[in-house]
C-alpha positions in Angstrom: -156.1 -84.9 -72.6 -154.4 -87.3 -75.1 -151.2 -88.7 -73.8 -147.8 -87.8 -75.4 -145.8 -90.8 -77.0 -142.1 -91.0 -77.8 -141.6 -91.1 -81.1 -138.4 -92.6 -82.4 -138.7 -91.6 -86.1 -138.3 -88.1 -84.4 -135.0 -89.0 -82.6 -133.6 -90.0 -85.8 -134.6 -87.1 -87.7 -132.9 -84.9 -85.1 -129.5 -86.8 -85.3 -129.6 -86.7 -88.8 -130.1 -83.2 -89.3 -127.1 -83.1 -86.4 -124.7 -84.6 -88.6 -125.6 -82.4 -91.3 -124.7 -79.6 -89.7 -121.9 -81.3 -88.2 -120.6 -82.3 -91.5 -120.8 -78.5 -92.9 -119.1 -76.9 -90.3 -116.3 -78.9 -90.9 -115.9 -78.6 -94.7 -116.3 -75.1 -93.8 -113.6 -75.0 -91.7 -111.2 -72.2 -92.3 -107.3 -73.4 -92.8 -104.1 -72.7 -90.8 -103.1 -70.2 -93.0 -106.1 -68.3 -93.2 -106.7 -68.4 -89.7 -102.9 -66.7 -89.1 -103.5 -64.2 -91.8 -107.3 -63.0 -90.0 -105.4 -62.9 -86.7 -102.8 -60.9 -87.4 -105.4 -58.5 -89.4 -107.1 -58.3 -86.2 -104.1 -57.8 -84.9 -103.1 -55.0 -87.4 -106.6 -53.0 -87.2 -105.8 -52.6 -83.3 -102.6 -51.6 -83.6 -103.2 -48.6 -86.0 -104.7 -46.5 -83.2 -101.6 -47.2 -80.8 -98.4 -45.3 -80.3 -95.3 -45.7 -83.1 -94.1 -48.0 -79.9 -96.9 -50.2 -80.1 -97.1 -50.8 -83.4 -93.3 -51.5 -84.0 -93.7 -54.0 -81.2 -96.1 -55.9 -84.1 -92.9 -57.4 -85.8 -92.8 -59.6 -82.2 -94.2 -62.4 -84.4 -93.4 -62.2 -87.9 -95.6 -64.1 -90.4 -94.4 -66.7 -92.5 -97.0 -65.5 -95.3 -96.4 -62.9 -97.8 -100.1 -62.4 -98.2 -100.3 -58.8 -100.1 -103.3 -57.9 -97.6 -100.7 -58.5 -94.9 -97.9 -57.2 -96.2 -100.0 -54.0 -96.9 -101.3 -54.1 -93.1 -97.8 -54.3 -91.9 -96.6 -51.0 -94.4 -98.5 -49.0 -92.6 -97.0 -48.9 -89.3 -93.5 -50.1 -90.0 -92.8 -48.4 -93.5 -90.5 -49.6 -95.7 -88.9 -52.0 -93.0 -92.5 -54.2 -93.4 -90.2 -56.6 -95.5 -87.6 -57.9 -92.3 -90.9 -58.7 -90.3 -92.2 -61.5 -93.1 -88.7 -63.5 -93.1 -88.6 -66.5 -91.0 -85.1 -65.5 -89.9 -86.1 -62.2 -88.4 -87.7 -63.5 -85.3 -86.9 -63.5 -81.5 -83.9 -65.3 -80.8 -79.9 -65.0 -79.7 -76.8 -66.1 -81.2 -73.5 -66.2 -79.1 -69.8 -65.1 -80.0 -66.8 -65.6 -77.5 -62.8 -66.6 -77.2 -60.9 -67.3 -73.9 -62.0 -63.9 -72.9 -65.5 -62.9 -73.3 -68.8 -64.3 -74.2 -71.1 -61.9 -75.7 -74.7 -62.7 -76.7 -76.7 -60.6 -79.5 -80.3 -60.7 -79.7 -81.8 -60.6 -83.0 -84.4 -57.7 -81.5 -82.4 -54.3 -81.6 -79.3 -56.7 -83.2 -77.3 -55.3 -79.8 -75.4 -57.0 -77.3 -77.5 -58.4 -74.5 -75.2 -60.1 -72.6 -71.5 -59.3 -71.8 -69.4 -61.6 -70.0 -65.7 -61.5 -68.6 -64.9 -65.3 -68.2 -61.7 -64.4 -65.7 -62.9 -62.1 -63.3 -65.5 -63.1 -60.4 -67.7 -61.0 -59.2 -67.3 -59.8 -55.2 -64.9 -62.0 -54.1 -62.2 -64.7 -55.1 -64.2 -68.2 -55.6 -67.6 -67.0 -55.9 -68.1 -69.0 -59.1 -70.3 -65.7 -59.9 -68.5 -64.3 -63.7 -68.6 -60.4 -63.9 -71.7 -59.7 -66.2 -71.2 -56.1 -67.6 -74.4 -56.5 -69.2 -77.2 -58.9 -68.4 -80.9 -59.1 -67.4 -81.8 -55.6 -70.1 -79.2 -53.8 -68.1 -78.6 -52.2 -71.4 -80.3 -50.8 -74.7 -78.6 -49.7 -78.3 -80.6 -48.1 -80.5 -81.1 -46.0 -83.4 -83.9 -44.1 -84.4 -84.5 -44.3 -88.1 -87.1 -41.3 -89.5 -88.4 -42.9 -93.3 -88.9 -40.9 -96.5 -92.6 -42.5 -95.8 -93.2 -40.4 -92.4 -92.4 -43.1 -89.5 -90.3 -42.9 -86.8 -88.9 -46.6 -86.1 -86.9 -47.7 -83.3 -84.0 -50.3 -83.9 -84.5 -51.6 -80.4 -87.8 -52.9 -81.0 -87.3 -54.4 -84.4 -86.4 -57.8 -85.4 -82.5 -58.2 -87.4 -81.8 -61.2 -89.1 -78.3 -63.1 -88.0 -75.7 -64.4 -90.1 -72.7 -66.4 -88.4 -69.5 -66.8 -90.2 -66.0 -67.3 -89.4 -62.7 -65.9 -90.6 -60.1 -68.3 -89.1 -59.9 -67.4 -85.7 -62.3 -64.6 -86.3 -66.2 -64.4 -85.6 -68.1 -62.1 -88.0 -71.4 -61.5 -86.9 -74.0 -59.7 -89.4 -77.2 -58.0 -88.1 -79.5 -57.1 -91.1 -83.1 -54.9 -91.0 -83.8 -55.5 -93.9 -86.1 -52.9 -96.3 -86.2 -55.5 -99.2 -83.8 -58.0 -100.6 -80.8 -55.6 -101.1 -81.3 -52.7 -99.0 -80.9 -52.8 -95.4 -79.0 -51.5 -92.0 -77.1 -53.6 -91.3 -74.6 -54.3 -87.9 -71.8 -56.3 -87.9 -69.6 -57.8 -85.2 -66.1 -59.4 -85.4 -64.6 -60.9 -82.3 -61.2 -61.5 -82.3 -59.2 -64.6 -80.7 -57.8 -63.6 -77.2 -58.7 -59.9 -77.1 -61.5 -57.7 -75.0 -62.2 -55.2 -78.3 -64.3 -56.0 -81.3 -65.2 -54.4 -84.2 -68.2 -52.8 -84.6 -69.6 -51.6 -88.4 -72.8 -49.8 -89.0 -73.6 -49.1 -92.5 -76.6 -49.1 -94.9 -77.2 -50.6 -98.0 -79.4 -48.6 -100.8 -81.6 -46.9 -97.8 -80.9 -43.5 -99.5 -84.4 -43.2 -100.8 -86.2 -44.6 -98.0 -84.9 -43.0 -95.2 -84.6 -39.0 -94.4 -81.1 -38.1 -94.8 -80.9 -34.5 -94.4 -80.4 -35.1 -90.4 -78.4 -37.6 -88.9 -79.6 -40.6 -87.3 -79.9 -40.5 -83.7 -77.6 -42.9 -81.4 -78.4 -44.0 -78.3 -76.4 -46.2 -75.7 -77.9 -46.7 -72.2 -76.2 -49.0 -69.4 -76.8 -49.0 -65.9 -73.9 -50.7 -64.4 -74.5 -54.0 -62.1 -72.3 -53.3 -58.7 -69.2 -56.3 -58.5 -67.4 -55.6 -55.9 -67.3 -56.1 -52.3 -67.6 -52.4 -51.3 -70.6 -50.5 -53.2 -69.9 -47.4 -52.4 -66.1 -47.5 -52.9 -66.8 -49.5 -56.6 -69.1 -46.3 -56.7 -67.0 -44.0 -56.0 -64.6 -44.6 -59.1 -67.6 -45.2 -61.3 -68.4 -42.5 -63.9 -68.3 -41.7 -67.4 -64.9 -41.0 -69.3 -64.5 -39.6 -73.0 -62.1 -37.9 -75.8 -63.3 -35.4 -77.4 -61.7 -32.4 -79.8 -58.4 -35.0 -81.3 -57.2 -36.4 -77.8 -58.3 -34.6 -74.9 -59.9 -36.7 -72.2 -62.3 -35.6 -69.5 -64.9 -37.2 -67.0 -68.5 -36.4 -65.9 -68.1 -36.6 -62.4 -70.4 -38.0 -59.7 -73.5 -37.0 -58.5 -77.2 -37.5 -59.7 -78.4 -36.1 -62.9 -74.7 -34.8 -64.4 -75.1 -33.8 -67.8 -73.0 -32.4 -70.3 -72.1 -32.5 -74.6 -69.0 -32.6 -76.2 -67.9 -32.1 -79.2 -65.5 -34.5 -81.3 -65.8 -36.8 -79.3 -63.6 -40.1 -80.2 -64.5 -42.8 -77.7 -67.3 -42.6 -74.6 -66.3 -45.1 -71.7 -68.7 -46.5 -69.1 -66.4 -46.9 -66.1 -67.7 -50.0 -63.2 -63.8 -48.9 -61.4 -62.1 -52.2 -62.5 -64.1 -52.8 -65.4 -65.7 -51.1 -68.6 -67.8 -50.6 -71.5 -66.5 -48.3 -74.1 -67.8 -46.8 -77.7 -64.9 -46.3 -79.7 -65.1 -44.5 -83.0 -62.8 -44.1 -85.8 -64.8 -41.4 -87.1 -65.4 -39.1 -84.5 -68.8 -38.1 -83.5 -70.0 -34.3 -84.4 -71.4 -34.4 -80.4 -72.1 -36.1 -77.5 -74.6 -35.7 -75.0 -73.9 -37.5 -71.9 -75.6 -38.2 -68.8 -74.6 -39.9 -65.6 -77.0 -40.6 -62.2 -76.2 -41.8 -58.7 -78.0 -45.0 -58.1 -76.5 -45.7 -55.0 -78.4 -43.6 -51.7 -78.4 -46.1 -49.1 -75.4 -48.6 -49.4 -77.7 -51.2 -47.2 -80.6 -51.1 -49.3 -79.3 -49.6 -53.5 -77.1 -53.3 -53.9 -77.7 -54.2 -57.4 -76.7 -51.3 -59.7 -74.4 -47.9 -59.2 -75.0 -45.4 -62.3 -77.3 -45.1 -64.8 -75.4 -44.0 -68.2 -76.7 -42.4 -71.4 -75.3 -40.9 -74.4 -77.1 -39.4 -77.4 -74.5 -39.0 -80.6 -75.4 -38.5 -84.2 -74.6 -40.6 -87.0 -74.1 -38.4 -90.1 -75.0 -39.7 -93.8 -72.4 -39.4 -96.6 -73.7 -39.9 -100.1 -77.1 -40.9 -98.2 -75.8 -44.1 -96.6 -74.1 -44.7 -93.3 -70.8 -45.9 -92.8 -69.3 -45.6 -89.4 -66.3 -47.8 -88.5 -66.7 -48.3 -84.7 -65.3 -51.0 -82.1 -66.8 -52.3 -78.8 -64.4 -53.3 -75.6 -65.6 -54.8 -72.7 -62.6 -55.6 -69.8 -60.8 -55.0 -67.4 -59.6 -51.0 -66.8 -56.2 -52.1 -66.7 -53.7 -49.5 -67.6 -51.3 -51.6 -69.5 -53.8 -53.5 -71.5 -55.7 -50.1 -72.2 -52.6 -48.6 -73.5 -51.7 -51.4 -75.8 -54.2 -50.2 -77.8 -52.9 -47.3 -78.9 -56.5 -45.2 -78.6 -55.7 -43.2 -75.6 -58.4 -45.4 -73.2 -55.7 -45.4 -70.2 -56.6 -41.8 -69.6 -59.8 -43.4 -68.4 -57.3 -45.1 -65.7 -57.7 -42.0 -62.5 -53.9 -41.4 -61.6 -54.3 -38.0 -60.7 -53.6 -34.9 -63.2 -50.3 -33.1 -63.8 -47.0 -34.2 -61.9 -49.4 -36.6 -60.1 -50.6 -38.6 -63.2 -46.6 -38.6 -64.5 -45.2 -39.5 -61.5 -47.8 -42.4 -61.2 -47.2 -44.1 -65.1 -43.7 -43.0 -65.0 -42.2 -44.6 -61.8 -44.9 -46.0 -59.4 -46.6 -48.4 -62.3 -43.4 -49.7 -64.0 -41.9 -50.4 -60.3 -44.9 -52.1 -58.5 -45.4 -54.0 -62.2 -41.7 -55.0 -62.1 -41.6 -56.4 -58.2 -45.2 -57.5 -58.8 -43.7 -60.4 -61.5 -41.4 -62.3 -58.8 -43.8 -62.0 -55.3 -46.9 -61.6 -54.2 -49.0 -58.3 -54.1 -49.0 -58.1 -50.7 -45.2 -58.5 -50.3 -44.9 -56.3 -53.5 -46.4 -53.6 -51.7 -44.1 -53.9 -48.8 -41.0 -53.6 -50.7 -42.8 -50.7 -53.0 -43.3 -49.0 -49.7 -39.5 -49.5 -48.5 -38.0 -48.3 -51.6 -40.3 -45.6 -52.2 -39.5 -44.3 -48.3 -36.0 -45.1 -49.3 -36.2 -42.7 -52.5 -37.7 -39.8 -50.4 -35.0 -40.3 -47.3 -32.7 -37.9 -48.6 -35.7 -35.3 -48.2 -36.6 -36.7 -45.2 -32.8 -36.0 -44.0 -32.9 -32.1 -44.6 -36.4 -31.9 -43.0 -35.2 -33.6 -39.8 -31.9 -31.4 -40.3 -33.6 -28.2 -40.7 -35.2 -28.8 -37.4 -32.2 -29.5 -35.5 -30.6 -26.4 -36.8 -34.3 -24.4 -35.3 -33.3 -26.2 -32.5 -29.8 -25.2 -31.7 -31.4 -21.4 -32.5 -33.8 -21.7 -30.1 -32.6 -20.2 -27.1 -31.1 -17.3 -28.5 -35.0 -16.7 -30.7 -36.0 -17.2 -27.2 -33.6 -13.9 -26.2 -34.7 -11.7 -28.9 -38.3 -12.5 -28.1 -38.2 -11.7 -24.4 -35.6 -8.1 -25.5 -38.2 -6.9 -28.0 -41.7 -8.6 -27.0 -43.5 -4.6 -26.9 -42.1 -4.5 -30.5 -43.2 -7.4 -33.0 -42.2 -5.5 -35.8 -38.5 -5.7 -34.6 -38.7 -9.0 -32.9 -39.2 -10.1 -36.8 -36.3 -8.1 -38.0 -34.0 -8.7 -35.1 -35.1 -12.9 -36.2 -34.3 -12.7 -39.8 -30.9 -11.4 -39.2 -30.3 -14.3 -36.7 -31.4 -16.8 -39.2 -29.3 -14.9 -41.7 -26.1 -14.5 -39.8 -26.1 -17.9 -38.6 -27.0 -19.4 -42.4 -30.5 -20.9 -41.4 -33.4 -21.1 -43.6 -36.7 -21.2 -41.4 -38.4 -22.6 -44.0 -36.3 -25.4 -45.2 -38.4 -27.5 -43.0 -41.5 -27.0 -44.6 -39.6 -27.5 -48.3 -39.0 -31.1 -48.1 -42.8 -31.6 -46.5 -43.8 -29.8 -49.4 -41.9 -32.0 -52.3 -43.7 -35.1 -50.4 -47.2 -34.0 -51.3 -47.2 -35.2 -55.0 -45.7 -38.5 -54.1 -47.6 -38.9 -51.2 -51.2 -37.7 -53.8 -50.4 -40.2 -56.8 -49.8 -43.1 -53.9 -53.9 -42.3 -52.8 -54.7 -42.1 -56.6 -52.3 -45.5 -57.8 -53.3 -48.0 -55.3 -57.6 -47.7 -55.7 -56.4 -48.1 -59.9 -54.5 -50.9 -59.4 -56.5 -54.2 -60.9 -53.8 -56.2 -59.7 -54.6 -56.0 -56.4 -58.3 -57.2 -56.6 -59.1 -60.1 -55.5 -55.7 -60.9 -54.2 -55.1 -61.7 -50.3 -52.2 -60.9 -48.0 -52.4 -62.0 -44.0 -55.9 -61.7 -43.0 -56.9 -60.0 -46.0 -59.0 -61.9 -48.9 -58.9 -58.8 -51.4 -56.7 -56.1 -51.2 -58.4 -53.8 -53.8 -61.2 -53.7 -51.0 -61.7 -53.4 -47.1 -60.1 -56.3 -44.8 -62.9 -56.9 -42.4 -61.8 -58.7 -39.0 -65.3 -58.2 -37.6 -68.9 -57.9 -38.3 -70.6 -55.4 -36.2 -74.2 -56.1 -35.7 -75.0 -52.5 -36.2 -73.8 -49.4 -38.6 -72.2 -46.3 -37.3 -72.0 -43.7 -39.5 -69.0 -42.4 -41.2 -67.5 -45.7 -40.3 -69.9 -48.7 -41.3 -70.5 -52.2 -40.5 -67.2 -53.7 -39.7 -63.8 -52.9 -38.3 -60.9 -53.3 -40.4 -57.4 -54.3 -39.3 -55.1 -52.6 -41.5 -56.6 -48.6 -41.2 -56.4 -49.1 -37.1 -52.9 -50.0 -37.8 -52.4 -47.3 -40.0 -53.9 -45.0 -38.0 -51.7 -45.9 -34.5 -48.3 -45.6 -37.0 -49.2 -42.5 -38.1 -50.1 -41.3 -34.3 -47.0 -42.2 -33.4 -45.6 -40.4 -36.0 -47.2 -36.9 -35.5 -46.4 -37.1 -31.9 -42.8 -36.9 -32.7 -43.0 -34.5 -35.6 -45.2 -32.0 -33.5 -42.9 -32.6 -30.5 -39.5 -31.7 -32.7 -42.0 -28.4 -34.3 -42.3 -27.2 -31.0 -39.3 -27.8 -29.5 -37.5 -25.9 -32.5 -39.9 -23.1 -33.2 -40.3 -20.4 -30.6 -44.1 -19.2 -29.7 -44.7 -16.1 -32.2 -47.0 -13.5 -30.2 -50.2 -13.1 -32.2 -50.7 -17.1 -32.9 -50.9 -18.4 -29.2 -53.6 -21.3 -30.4 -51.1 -22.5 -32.6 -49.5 -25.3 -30.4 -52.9 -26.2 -29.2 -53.8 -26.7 -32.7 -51.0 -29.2 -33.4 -51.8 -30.6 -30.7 -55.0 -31.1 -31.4 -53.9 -32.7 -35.2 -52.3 -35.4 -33.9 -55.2 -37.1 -32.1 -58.0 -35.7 -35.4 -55.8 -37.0 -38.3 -55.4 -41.1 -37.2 -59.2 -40.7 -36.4 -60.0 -39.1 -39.7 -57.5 -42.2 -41.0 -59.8 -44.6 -39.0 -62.8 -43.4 -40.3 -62.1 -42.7 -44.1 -60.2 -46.0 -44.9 -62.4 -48.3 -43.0 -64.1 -48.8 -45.9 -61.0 -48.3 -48.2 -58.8 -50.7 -50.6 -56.8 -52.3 -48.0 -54.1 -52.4 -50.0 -53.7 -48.7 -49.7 -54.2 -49.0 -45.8 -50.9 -51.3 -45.8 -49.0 -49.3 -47.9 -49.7 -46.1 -45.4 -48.7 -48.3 -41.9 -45.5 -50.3 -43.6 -45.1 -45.9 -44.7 -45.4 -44.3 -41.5 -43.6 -47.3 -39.4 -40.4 -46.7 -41.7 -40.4 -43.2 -41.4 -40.4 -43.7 -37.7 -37.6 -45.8 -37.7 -35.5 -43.3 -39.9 -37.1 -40.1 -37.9 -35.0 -42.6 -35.0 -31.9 -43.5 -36.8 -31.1 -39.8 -38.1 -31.8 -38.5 -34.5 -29.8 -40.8 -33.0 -26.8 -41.9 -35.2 -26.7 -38.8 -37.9 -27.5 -35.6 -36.3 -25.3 -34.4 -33.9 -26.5 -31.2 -32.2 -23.6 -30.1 -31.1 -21.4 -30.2 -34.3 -24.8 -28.3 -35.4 -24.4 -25.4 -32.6 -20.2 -25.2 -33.8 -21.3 -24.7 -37.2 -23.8 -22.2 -36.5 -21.5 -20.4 -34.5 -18.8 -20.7 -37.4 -21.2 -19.0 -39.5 -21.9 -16.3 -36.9 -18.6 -15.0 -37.7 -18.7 -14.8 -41.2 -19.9 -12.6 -43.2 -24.1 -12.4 -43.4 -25.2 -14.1 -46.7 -26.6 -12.0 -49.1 -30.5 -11.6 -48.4 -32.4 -13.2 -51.5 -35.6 -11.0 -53.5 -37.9 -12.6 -51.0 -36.1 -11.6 -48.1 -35.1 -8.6 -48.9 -39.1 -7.8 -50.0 -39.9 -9.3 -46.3 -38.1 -6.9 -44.3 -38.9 -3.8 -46.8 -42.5 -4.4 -45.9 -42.2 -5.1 -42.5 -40.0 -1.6 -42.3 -42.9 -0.2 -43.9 -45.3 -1.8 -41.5 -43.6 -0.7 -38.5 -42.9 2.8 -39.9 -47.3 3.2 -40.5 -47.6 2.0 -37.1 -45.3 4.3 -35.4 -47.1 7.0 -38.0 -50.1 5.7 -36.7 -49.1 6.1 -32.7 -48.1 10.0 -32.9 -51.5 10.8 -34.8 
C-alpha cells in the first residue's frame, strides 16, 4: 500500500476557503437594529397566545424603532396605547417629589406612588433612624382598567407612563402621560405642595373618546396592605381599619375582622387607617360607589410582624362628554385631629373619639384642655394635671355620691327594723321602705345618679388617650413611649391574655383601683340593707373588687401607657377625696338631725315613678294574696 504524504498545497486551499467563508458571514452580518426588531417579533409572536396580562407586560422594554412591522406587532395586544410603548421616555424608571414633610416616589409603570415617606415620624420607637414608610417594597397598587373601542382590556398598572417634572414656585407638578398618539392620552398629574401632607391628584383624558368604551365607567382600584410601625402590633392593629364619607358627610368605618366587605354610595373620601397614620382618597367629585374590603393580617402577634390589614376598594370613574376629569387629592400623615380638621374635608371623623356625647365631650373639652397644658409641659406631666382637673371637674358629683351614701347610712338601722317587722311580707317590707325614704327626704337612688353621669367621661377618656398622636413616642419616668406599653421586664415566655412582659403603670393602676373598690363596696354595704331574694348580692361585690384590677392587669398590659397613668393618678385622687369628704365634710350626725327634721314634716310629694312603683307593687301583692286563697 502506497504511503500517504502531507500535502501543503491542500492546507492552504483549506484556509483559504476558511476565510472565504469567514469573510461572508461577516458582510452578512445582520445590524443592531435589525437584530432588536427580530427579537422583539419573536417576542411578539409568543406573546399572542398569552393572557391580556402577559402581553401588556411586553411594553417592559419599549423599542426605540418605529418599524411599521413592530408597531403593527405591538397593536395587537396593547391597542391603541401601542404608541406610549415606542417612546424612549416611557420606560421603567422613578422620579421623586418631596418638601420638609414627605418624599413620595412615582414609578413611571402604573404612573402611581410607590413609595410614601413621613420624614418626622420613626417607626417603633424614638431614635430608630427607621422613617415610617406608608408605602414601600409594592405594598401598594393603583390602577385603572381601561376597555378600548378596539376590544382590549389594559391594565394601568402594568403599562409604562411617561414623566414630566415642572415646578410652580414652591410647587411640584408631576405629569403621568399613557399616551395613544401625540395628543391623546390618560394622563395623571401630581402637585405637591410646600410644607403640607395633601397633594393634588388630577385624572383626565385627552381625545380618548373614540378609542376607549365609554358607555361604562372605568374601573378604580386602590390596594394597600399597611406595614405595622409601632411597638405593639396588635394594639396598632386594633385601631387599624378603613374609614369613609359617603351620601354629603356622613362617615362610617368597616370594622375589624377578616374578609369585611361592604359598598357605599356617594362616597367623598376612603381613608386607610395604620392608628397614627394614613392613606386617604379624597374626591371632589364624589364617587357613584364604593366597594370596600378590609382583612385581618395579624393571627399570631409573634409570628404576622410585618403587615396588619390588607385594604381594597373598587370605585368607578364616570365619563362626561367621553373624557375623564376627576379632581382628586392624595394625603399621606399623621391622623392627627387638629391637622385633619384644618382641612375643612371632614377627615377628623376618621380620628375614633367615641360616638354621641362621647365624641363631643372628647373635641369639645378633653382635646382643647390636654392641647392647652400640653404647650407649656411635658406629656407625661400634662396628663397628670389633665387627670387632677378633670377629677377636680367631676368632685362635685363625686360629693353627692359619697353624700347619698351617708344618708343610706344614717337610715340603716331603722331599714334594718322594718325588715326584721315585715320579713314574711316582701311586698310590704318595699312599701313600708319607700315611705321611709320618702318621709325622711332620701332618694335611694341618688347614689347610683352621679355613678351614672361618670360613664361618658370616664368612656371618651378610654377612646381620647389611644387617639392622641401626641403621646407617641414621648417618655415619662420609666416609660420610652406613652402611646404604647411601658415594659419593665421581658419575660422569657408568653402567657396568654397577658403577653411577654410586665408593665409598671397597669399594676399600678390596678392596686389604685383595688383600693378603691374596697372602700366603695365597704360604704355599699354598710349603707344598703340585705334585700331578701338577692342574698348573692354582697358576695358578688365582693367578688368585683378582686376581678376588676385583674381584668385591669390583664387588658392594659399591652395598652398605651399613657392611658394606664391617667387611670392610677384617677383612682389615687378619688381616694384621697373619698378620704377628705369622709373625714372633714360629712358629718353623720348633722346627717341623722336632718333626717329626723324631715321626719316631721310633711312627706314630699311622691313623683310619676314612684307613685307607678308602689301602684304595681299594690297590684303585686293584691295577685299574690289572690293567689293564696285559690
Amino acid at each position: 500500500m502506497e504511503e500517504k504524504k502531507f500535502d501543503p498545497n491542500s492546507l492552504i486551499g483549506f484556509v483559504l476557503i476558511f476565510g472565504i467563508l469567514l469573510w461572508i458571514m461577516y458582510q452578512n452580518k445582520p445590524s443592531e437594529a435589525e437584530l432588536a426588531a427580530e427579537k422583539a417579533k419573536k417576542e411578539l409572536v409568543v406573546n399572542e397566545s398569552k393572557t391580556q396580562e402577559s402581553a401588556a407586560k411586553l411594553a417592559v422594554a419599549p423599542v426605540a424603532t418605529t418599524d411599521t412591522l413592530k408597531l403593527a406587532q405591538l397593536q395587537k395586544t396593547l391597542g391603541s396605547f401601542a404608541y406610549s410603548a415606542t417612546l424612549p421616555s416611557a420606560k421603567e424608571g422613578f422620579t421623586t417629589i418631596e418638601n420638609k414633610l414627605v418624599k413620595l416616589t412615582i414609578a413611571n409603570k402604573g404612573g402611581y406612588i410607590t413609595e410614601a415617606i413621613l420624614k418626622n415620624f420613626e417607626r417603633t420607637k424614638k431614635g430608630s433612624g427607621e422613617l415610617v414608610e406608608l408605602i414601600k417594597n409594592n405594598n401598594a397598587q393603583f390602577n385603572l382598567q381601561l376597555a378600548t373601542a378596539d376590544n382590549h382590556t389594559l391594565n394601568t398598572k402594568e403599562l409604562y407612563f411617561e414623566p414630566t417634572l415642572t415646578k410652580n414656585g414652591e410647587d411640584q407638578i408631576l405629569t403621568m402621560r399613557l399616551k395613544a398618539s401625540p395628543t391623546a392620552y390618560l394622563e395623571y398629574k401630581y402637585v405637591l405642595k410646600a410644607d403640607d401632607y395633601m397633594l393634588d391628584f388630577d385624572i383626565q383624558t385627552q381625545g380618548l373618546n373614540t378609542i376607549l368604551k365609554t358607555a361604562k365607567p372605568i374601573q378604580l382600584e386602590w390596594d394597600l396592605k399597611t406595614y405595622t410601625n409601632e411597638k405593639s402590633i396588635s394594639y396598632e392593629n386594633r385601631y387599624s381599619e378603613i374609614y369613609f364619607e359617603y351620601e354629603d358627610g356622613k362617615s362610617d368605618y368597616l370594622g375589624q375582622g377578616n374578609d369585611k366587605t361592604e359598598t357605599a354610595e356617594e362616597v367623598s373620601y376612603v381613608a386607610y387607617k395604620q392608628h397614627f397614620f394614613s392613606s386617604i382618597l379624597l374626591s371632589s367629585t364624589p364617587f357613584q360607589t364604593a366597594e370596600l374590603y378590609s382583612n385581618n393580617l395579624v393571627n399570631d402577634e409573634k409570628v404576622d410582624t410585618t403587615f396588619t390589614k390588607q385594604f381594597k376598594a373598587v370605585m368607578p370613574l364616570a365619563f362626561k362628554n367621553g373624557e375623564i376629569d376627576q379632581k382628586m387629592n392624595w394625603y399621606y400623615g399623621p391622623t392627627d385631629y387638629k391637622l385633619l380638621k384644618s382641612y375643612d374635608r371632614n377627615l377628623e371623623d376618621i380620628v375614633a373619639l367615641g360616638w354621641g356625647i362621647f365624641g363631643w365631650i372628647n373635641r369639645h373639652l378633653f382635646i382643647p384642655m390636654y392641647g392647652f397644658l400640653s404647650m407649656f409641659i411635658s406629656q407625661g406631666w400634662a396628663i397628670v394635671l389633665f387627670t387632677i382637673l378633670v377629677k377636680l371637674l367631676m368632685s362635685p358629683i363625686t360629693y353627692k355620691s359619697f353624700l347619698s351614701q351617708a344618708k343610706m347610712k344614717v337610715l340603716r338601722p331603722e331599714i334594718t327594723e322594718i325588715s326584721e317587722k315585715f320579713k314574711d311580707e316582701p311586698m310590704k317590707k318595699q312599701q313600708e321602705t319607700m315611705k321611709l325614704y320618702n318621709k325622711a327626704g332620701v332618694n335611694p337612688m341618688a347614689g347610683c345618679v352621679p355613678g351614672l353621669l361618670q360613664m361618658p367621661v370616664f368612656y371618651a377618656l378610654f377612646q381620647f388617650f389611644p387617639s392622641a398622636i401626641e403621646l407617641r413616642q414621648k417618655g415619662f419616668l420609666w416609660a420610652d413611649d406613652l402611646s404604647s406599653f411601658d415594659s419593665v421586664y421581658k419575660l422569657p415566655f408568653h402567657i396568654p391574655a397577658y403577653g411577654d412582659h410586665i408593665s409598671l403603670f397597669p399594676i399600678l393602676a390596678s392596686i389604685a383601683i383595688f383600693f378603691y373598690m374596697k372602700m366603695t363596696t365597704g360604704d355599699q354595704q354598710m349603707a344598703t340593707p340585705q334585700q331578701e331574694g338577692m342574698p348573692d348580692m354582697a358576695k358578688m361585690m365582693k367578688i368585683m373588687v378582686y376581678i376588676s384590677p385583674l381584668m385591669m392587669l390583664l387588658f392594659f398590659n399591652s395598652y398605651a401607657s399613657g392611658l394606664s397613668l391617667y387611670y392610677f393618678i384617677s383612682n389615687t385622687i378619688t381616694i384621697g377625696i373619698m378620704l377628705v369628704i369622709k373625714n372633714y365634710i360629712i358629718d353623720s350626725d348633722k346627717i341623722h338631725a336632718q333626717i329626723q327634721e324631715n321626719k316631721k314634716k310633711e312627706p314630699k310629694k311622691q313623683s310619676k315613678f314612684q307613685q307607678k312603683l308602689q301602684e304595681a307593687m299594690a297590684q303585686q301583692e293584691a295577685m299574690k294574696a289572690q293567689n293564696k286563697k285559690k
